[in-house]
C-alpha distance (Angstrom), angle and dihedral (degrees) to the residues before:
residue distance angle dihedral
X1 . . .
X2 3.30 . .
X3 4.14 125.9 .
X4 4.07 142.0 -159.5
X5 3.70 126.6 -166.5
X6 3.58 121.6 -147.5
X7 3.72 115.7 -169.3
X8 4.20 118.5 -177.3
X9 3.88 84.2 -16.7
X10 3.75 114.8 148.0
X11 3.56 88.2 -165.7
X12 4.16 92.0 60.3
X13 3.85 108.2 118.6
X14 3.62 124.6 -111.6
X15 4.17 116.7 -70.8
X16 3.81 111.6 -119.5
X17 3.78 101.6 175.2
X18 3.77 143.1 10.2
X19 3.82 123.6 -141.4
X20 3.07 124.0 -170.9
X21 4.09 115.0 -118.8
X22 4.04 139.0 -165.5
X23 3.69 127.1 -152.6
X24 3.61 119.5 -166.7
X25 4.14 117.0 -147.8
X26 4.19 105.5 -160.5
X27 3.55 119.4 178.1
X28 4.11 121.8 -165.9
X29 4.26 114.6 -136.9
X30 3.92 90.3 -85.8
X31 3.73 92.6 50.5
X32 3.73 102.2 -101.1
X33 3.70 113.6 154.9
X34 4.02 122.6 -128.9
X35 4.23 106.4 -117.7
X36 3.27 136.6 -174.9
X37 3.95 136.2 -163.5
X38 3.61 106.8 -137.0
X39 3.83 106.8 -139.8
X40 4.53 83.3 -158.1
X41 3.93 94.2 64.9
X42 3.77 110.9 2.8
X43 3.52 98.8 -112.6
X44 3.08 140.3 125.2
X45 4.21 119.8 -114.8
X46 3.32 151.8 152.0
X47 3.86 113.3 -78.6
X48 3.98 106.4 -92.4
X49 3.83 154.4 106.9
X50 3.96 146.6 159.1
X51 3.20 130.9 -26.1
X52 3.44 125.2 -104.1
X53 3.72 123.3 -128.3
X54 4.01 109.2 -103.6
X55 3.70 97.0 29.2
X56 3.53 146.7 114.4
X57 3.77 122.3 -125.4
X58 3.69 89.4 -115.9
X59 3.93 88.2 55.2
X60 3.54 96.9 50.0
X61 4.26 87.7 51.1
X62 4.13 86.8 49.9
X63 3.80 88.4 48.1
X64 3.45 101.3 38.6
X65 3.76 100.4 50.8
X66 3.75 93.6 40.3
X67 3.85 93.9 58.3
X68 3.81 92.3 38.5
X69 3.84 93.2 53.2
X70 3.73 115.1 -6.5
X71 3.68 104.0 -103.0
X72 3.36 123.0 123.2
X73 4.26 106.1 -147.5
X74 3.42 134.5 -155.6
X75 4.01 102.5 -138.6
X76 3.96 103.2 -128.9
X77 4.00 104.3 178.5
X78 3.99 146.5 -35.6
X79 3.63 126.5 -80.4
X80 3.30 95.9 -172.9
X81 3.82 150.8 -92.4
X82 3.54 122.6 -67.8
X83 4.20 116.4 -169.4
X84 4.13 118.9 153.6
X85 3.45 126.8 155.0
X86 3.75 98.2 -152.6
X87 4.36 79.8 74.0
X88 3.56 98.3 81.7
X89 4.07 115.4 -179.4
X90 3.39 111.1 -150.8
X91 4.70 114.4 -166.1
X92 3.22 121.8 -155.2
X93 3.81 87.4 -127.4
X94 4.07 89.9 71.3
X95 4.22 91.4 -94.3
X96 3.57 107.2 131.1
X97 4.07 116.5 -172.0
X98 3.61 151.6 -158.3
X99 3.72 120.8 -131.6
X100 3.91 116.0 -98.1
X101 3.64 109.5 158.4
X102 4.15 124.4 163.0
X103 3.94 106.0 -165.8
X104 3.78 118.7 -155.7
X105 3.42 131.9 -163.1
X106 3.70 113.1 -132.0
X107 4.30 153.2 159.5
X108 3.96 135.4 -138.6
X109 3.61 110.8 -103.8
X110 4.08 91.5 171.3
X111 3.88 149.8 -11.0
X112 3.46 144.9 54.7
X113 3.94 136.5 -87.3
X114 3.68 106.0 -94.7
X115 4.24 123.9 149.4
X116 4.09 128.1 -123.4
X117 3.65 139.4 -160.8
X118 3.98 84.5 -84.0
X119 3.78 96.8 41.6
X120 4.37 116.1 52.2
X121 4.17 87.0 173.3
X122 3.86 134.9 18.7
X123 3.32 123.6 -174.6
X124 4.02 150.2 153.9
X125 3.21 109.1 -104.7
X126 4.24 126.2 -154.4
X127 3.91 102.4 -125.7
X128 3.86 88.8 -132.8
X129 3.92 89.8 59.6
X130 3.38 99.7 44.8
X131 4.17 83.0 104.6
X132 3.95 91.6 71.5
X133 3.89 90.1 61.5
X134 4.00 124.1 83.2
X135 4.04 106.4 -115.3
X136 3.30 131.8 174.4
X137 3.83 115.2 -116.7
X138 3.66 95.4 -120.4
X139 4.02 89.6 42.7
X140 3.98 83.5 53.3
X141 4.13 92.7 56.5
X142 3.57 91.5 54.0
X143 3.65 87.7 46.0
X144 3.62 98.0 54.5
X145 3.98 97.4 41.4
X146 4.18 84.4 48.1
X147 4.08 95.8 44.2
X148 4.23 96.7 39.9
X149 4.28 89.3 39.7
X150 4.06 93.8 -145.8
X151 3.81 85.4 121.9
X152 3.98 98.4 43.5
X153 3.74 107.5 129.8
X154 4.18 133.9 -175.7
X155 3.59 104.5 -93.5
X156 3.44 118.7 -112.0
X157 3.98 128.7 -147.5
C-alpha cells in the first residue's frame, strides 16, 4: 500500500479515522540508532506501525520492529506521545489518518538485519548523520526526544 504525508498542508484531504501507532527508538552500544527505509513513503523512520487488535503497546513495538528489521527488542521506557492533526496520512486504499504515534525506547536482545515488504533498507545510523537521511518532520521529533533522553519516561503497561 502505498502512503503520503501531509504536514501543515492545507491541501491534505479530510481525516476519516485515527489508529493508534508505535514507534520504537533502539540505539546500539556506540549510540547508533536502528532505521528503516519505508518502502510506503520513501522515507526514512523509526521501525513501527498499528496496533493490532488484542495487544499491548509493548507487543505491537516487539512485533513491529522485528518484522520491519529483524530484531527482536526488549522495550526499555516511553519517549513520549506524539498526536497532531496538521500530520495527515493519506493510503492508497482511500483511508486517510490522524497522527497517533506512542514512541518507546528500546534494545536488541536478538536477530539479524534483514528487510520486509515495509522496510527496502535498514540500517544503523551515526546520530551525527542522521541529517543526510530524508525524515519526516514528525519522525524527526520523536527522534530528537528519543536520541537527547529529556523526554524518556517509565513505561507503563
Amino acid at each position: 500500500m502505498v502512503r503520503s504525508d501531509y504536514f501543515d498542508d492545507p491541501a491534505a484531504p479530510a481525516v476519516n479515522s485515527v489508529v493508534p501507532s508505535v514507534t520504537v527508538a533502539v540505539q546500539d552500544d556506540v549510540g547508533r540508532l536502528l532505521m528503516i527505509h519505508r518502502t510506503d513513503n520513501n522515507l526514512w523512520a523509526l521501525p513501527g506501525g498499528g496496533i493490532d487488535p488484542g495487544e499491548t503497546v509493548r507487543e505491537a513495538g516487539v512485533r513491529e520492529t522485528e518484522e520491519e528489521t529483524g530484531y527482536r527488542v526488549r522495550i526499555t521506557g516511553l519517549v513520549g506521545i506524539y498526536t497532531d492533526p496538521r500530520h495527515v496520512i493519506v493510503y492508497s486504499d482511500g483511508e486517510v489518518r490522524s497522527q497517533f504515534s506512542i514512541c518507546m525506547r528500546g534494545t536488541v536482545t536478538a536477530g539479524y538485519a534483514r528487510t520486509s515488504e515495509e522496510s527496502s533498507e535498514v540500517v544503523w545510523q551515526q546520530v551525527d548523520r542522521l541529517d543526510e537521511l530524508d525524515i519526516h518532520p514528525s519522525m524527526r521529533l520523536r527522534i530528537a526526544h528519543a536520541v537527547d533522553g529529556t523526554r524518556t519516561q517509565p513505561f507503563l503497561t
